[in-house]
C-alpha positions in Angstrom: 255.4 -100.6 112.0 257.3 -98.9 114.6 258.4 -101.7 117.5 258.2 -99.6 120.5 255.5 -100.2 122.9 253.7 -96.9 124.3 251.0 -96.1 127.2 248.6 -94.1 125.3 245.9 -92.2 127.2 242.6 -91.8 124.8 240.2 -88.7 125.6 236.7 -89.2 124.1 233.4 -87.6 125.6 231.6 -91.1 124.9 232.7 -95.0 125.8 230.1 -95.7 122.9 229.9 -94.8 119.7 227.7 -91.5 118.7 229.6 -90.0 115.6 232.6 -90.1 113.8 235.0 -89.3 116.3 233.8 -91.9 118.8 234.4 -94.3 116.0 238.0 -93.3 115.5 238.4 -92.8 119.1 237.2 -96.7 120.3 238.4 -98.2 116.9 242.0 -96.9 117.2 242.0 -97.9 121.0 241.2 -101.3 120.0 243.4 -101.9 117.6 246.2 -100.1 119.4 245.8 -102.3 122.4 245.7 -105.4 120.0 249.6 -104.4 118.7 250.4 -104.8 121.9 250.7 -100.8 123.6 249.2 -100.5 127.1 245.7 -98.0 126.2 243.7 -96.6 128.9 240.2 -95.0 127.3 239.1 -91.9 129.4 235.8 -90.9 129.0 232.3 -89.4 130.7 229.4 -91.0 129.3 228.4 -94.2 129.8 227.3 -96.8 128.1 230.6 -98.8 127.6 230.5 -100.6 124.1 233.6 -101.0 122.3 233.5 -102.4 118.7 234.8 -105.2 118.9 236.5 -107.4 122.4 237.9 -105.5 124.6 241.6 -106.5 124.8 243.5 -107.0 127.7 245.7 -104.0 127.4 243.3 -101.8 127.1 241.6 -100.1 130.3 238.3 -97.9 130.3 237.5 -95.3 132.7 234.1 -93.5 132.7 233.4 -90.9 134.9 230.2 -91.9 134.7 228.4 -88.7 134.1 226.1 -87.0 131.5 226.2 -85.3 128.2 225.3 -81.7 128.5 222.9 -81.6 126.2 221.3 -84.7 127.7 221.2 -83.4 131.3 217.7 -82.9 133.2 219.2 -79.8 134.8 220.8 -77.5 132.8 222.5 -75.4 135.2 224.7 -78.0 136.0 225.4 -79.0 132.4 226.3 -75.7 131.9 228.7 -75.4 134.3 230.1 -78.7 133.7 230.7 -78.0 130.2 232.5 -75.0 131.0 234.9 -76.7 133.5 234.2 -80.8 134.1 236.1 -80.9 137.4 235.2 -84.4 138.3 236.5 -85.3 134.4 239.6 -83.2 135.7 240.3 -85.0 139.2 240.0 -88.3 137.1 242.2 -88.0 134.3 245.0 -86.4 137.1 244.7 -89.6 138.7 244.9 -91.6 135.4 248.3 -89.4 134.4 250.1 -89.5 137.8 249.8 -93.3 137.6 251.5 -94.2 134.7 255.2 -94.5 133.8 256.0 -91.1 132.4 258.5 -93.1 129.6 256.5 -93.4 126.0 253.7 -92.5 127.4 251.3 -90.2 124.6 247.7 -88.0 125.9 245.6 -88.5 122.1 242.9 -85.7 122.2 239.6 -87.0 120.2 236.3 -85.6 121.4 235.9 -83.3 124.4 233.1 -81.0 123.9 230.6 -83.0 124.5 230.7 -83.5 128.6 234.6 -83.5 129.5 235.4 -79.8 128.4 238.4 -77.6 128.4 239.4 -78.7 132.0 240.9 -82.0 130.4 242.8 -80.0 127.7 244.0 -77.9 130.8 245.4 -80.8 132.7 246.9 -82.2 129.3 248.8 -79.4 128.7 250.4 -78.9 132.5 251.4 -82.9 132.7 254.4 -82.4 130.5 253.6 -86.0 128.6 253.9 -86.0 124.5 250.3 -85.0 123.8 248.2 -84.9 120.2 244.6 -83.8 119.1 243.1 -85.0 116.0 240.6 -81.9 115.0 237.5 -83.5 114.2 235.6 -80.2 114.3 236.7 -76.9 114.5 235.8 -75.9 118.2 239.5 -75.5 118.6 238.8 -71.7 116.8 235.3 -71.6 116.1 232.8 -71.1 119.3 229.7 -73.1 117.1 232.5 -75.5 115.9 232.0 -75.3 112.4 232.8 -71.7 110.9 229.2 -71.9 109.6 226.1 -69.8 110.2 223.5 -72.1 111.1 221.1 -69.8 111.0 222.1 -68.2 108.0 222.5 -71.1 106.6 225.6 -70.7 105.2 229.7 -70.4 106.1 230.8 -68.1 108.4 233.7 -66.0 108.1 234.0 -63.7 110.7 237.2 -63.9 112.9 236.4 -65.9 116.5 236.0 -63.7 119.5 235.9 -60.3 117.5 233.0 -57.6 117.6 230.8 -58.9 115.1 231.2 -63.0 115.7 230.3 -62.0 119.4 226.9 -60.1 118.5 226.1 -63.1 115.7 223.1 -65.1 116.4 224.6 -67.6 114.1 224.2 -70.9 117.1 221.4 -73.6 116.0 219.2 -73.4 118.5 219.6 -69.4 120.3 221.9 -66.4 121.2 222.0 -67.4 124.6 223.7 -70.8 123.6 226.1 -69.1 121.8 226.9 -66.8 124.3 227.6 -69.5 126.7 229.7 -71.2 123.7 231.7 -68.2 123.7 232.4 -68.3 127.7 233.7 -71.7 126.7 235.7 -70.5 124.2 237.2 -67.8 126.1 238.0 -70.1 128.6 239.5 -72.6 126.6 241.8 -70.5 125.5 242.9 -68.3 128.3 242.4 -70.9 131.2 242.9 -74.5 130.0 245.3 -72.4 126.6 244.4 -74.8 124.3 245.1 -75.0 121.7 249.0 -72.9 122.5 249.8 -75.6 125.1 249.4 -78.2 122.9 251.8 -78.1 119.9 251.1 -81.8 118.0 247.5 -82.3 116.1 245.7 -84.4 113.5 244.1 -82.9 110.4 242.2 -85.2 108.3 241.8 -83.3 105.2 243.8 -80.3 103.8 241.0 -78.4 103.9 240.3 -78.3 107.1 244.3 -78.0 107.3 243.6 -74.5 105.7 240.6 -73.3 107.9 242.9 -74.0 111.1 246.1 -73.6 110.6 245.5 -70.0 110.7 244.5 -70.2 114.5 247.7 -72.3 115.5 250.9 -71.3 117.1 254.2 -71.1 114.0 255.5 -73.6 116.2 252.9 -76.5 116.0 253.0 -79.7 114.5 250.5 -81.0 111.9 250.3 -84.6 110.7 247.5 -85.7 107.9 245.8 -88.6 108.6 243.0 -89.8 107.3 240.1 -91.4 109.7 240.2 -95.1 109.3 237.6 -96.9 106.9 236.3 -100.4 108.2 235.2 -101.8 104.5 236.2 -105.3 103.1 237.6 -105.7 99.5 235.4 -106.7 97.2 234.3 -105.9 93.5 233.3 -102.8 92.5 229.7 -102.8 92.6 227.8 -102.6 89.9 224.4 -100.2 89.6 221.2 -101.8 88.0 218.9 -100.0 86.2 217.1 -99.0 89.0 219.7 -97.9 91.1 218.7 -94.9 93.7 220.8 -91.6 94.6 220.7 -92.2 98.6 221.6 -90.0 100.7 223.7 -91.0 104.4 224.1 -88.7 107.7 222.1 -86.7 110.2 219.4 -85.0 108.8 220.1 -81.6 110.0 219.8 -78.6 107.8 223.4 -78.0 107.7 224.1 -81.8 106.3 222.0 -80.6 103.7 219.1 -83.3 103.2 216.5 -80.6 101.5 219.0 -79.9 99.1 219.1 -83.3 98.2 215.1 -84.0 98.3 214.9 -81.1 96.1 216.9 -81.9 93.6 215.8 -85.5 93.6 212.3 -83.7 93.1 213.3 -81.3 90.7 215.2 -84.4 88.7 211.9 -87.1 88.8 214.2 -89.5 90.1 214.4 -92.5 92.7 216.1 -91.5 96.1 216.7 -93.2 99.6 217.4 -90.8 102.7 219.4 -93.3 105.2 219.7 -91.6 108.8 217.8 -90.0 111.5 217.5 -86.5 112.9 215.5 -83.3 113.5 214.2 -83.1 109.8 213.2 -86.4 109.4 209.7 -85.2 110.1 209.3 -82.3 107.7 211.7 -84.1 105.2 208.9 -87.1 105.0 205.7 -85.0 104.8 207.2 -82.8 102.4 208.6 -85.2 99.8 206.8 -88.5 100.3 208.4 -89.7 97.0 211.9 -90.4 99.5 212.2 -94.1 100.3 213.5 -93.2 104.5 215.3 -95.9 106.5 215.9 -94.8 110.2 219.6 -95.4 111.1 221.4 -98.4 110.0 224.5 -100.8 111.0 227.3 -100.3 109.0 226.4 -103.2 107.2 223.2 -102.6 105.8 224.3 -99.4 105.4 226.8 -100.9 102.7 224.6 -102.8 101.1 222.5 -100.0 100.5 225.1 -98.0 98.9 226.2 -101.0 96.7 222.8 -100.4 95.2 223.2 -96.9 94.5 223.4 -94.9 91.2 225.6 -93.1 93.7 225.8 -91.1 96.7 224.8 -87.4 97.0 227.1 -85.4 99.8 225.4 -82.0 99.7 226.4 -81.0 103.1 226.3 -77.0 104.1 229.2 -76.9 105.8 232.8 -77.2 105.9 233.0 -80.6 107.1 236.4 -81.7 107.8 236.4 -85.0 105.8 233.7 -86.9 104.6 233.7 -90.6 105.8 230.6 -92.0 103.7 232.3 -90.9 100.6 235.6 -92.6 101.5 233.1 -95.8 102.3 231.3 -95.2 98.8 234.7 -95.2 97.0 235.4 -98.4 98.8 232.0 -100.4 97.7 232.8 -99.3 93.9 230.2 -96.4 94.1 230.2 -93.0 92.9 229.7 -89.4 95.1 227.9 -86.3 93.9 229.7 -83.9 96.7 229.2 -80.2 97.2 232.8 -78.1 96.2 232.4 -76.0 99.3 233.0 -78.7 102.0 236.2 -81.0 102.5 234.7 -84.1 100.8 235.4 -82.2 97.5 238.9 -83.5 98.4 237.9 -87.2 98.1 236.5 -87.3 94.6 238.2 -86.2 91.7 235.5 -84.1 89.9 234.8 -86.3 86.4 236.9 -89.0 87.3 235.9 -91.3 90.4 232.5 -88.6 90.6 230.9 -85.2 90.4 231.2 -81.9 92.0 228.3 -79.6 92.2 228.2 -75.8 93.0 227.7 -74.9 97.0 224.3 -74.8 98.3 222.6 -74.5 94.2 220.1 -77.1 94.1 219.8 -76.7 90.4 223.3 -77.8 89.6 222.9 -80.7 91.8 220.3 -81.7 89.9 222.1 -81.6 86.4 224.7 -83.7 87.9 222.1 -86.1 89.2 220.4 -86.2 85.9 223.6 -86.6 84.1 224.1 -90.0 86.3 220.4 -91.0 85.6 220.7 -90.6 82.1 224.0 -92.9 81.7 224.4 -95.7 83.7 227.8 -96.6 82.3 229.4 -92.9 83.3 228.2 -93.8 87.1 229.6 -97.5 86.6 232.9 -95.7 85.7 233.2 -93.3 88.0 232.5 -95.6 91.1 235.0 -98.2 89.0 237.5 -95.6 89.5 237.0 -94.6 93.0 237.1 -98.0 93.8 240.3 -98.0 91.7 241.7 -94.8 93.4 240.7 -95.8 96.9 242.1 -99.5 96.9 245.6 -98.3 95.9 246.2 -96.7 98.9 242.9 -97.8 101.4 242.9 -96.0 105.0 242.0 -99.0 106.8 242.4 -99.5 110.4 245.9 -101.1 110.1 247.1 -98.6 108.5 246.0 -95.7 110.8 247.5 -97.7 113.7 250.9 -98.0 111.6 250.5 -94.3 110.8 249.5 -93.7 114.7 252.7 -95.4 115.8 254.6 -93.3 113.7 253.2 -90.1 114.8 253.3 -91.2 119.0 257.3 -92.2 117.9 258.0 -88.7 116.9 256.4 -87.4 119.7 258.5 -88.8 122.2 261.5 -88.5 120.0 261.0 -84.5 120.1 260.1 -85.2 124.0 
């Protein structure tokens, strides 16, 4: 643990949690605040819930505004998620008031109502500044390198001919369009990501995807997104188990996939999450058992009575945070090999790979788990194994955050 104290500045769209980088985002604040360091979390939509006390060293500041995909008037999202300049007058106020010594700007989520005009004032204040890459809107307009409505990766360079003229956005062309006036000004207005030389990947895979995009000259540091699960024993399926099934159900998360090979394979399945599917998903396969979304308790619990987990998700990803949890409770992953959660499970070992987007080898490897209990035992044994010899928990992403805001200012 490194014994310097630092200010840390914390951008997230959200002082709540609504995904996986608000998670990281308010988590890491937290427990950076708890070691000690002076945090102030800047944000734009309210409400304010942390998880967990707020400490005394750590400061919110909420602009108080909007999502733009939740604003009544969608001219002014629009222009506000091109250039937030009340998000921009705020955070100058927030950097010209603190001591300019150890002082770090972390970048998590921006996209979603504080837009390039923060990544703009970040990269003119001169301070030791970072952006863990949660997406891929750093090169991608769409964020993801996928077609959504193709339904399938995309891999047509940003900004050229044939990515402008691609209706690949999920809802229209004229969304895209305006994501690729965001783009455009992102990078040649705010010049993110060239002004900003230090970020956070949290799988080599999406390493590979973004590197490409990035100045010779920038700094990469792998770091895995914290897991909040308490050690216990590996859980053990009964006979009964069910292949659930955890995220958003969106088309690109891939839930069909997984109600059709549960379908195709006669077997038991749970669909935990919420989304634009849910109703076609439950007139279509009433078989599913559906939950709407759960704490992150119950959410356990459920898994811990899984045969194992199916992660057939479309797209890239950039890590894969239910199969980390999964490992953690003991319990096996079935995981598509086109998206970064392949990275998490060793394919035979601590669970199964199936081919991208085939719904028939998913079900062979679902079937393979139904028809031996003891090979799913031992694969979730030995993720449980594999991820309790080296666990990302929250301590250790602060000890590996200290280290990263010490070099930083080092290189200053």
């Amino acid at each position: 643990m490194n014994g310097l104290k630092y200010s840390v500045i914390i951008l997230n769209d959200t002082a709540h949690i609504d995904g996986g980088a608000a998670r990281v985002a308010l988590s890491s604040a937290i427990g950076l605040a708890r070691r000690g360091h002076r945090v102030t979390l800047f944000t734009a939509v309210a409400p304010i819930e942390l998880p967990g006390e707020q400490p005394p060293t750590l400061e919110v500041v909420c602009t108080g505004q909007c999502d733009i995909l939740s604003d009544p008037s969608r001219v002014a999202a629009g222009l506000r998620g091109l250039w937030n300049r009340v998000g921009w007058r705020r955070l100058q106020e927030v950097v010209s008031a603190v001591t300019r010594e150890r002082t770090v700007i972390h970048i998590h989520g921006w996209s979603k109502a504080l837009s390039p005009s923060v990544l703009h004032l970040v990269g003119k204040a001169g301070l030791p500044a970072v952006a863990t890459l949660h997406d891929y809107f750093l090169a991608c307009p769409n964020g993801g390198f996928y077609n959504y409505q193709r339904q399938a990766h995309c891999k047509l360079s940003p900004l050229s001919l044939a990515c402008v003229t691609e209706a690949c956005d999920v809802r229209c062309y004229s969304h895209k369009f305006w994501r690729l006036c965001r783009l455009l000004i992102q990078r040649q207005v705010a010049h993110y990501p060239g002004a900003i030389r230090n970020f956070i990947v949290l799988s080599e895979y999406s390493r590979r995807l973004l590197e490409p995009y990035l100045s010779p000259a920038a700094k990469l540091f792998l770091l895995s997104n914290p897991v909040d699960v308490a050690l216990q024993k590996s859980a053990i399926p009964p006979d009964d188990a069910p292949f659930v099934f955890a995220g958003r159900l969106s088309a690109e998360k891939g839930p069909e996939l997984f109600a059709q090979a549960i379908a195709r394979s006669g077997v038991s399945g749970v669909v935990i999450g919420d989304g634009p599917l849910r109703s076609l998903l439950q007139a279509t396969w009433p078989q599913l058992n559906f939950t709407d979304w759960l704490g992150t308790e119950d959410v356990h619990r459920r898994l811990r009575q899984a045969r194992a987990l199916v992660f057939p998700s479309r797209c890239h990803e950039v890590q894969g945070l239910v199969v980390l949890e999964a490992a953690a409770l003991g319990v096996a992953s079935i995981v598509s090999d086109g998206s970064a959660a392949r990275e998490l499970v060793i394919d035979g070992v601590t669970g199964l790979w199936f081919k991208h987007g085939d719904v028939s080898d998913l079900s062979k490897k679902i079937e393979m788990l139904q028809n031996d209990l003891d090979l799913a035992f031992q694969l979730g044994n030995a993720a449980h194994s594999r991820f309790w010899a080296d666990p990302p928990t929250l301590e250790r992403h602060i000890d590996q955050l200290e280290a990263v805001y010490a070099e930083l200012s080092e290189a200053q």
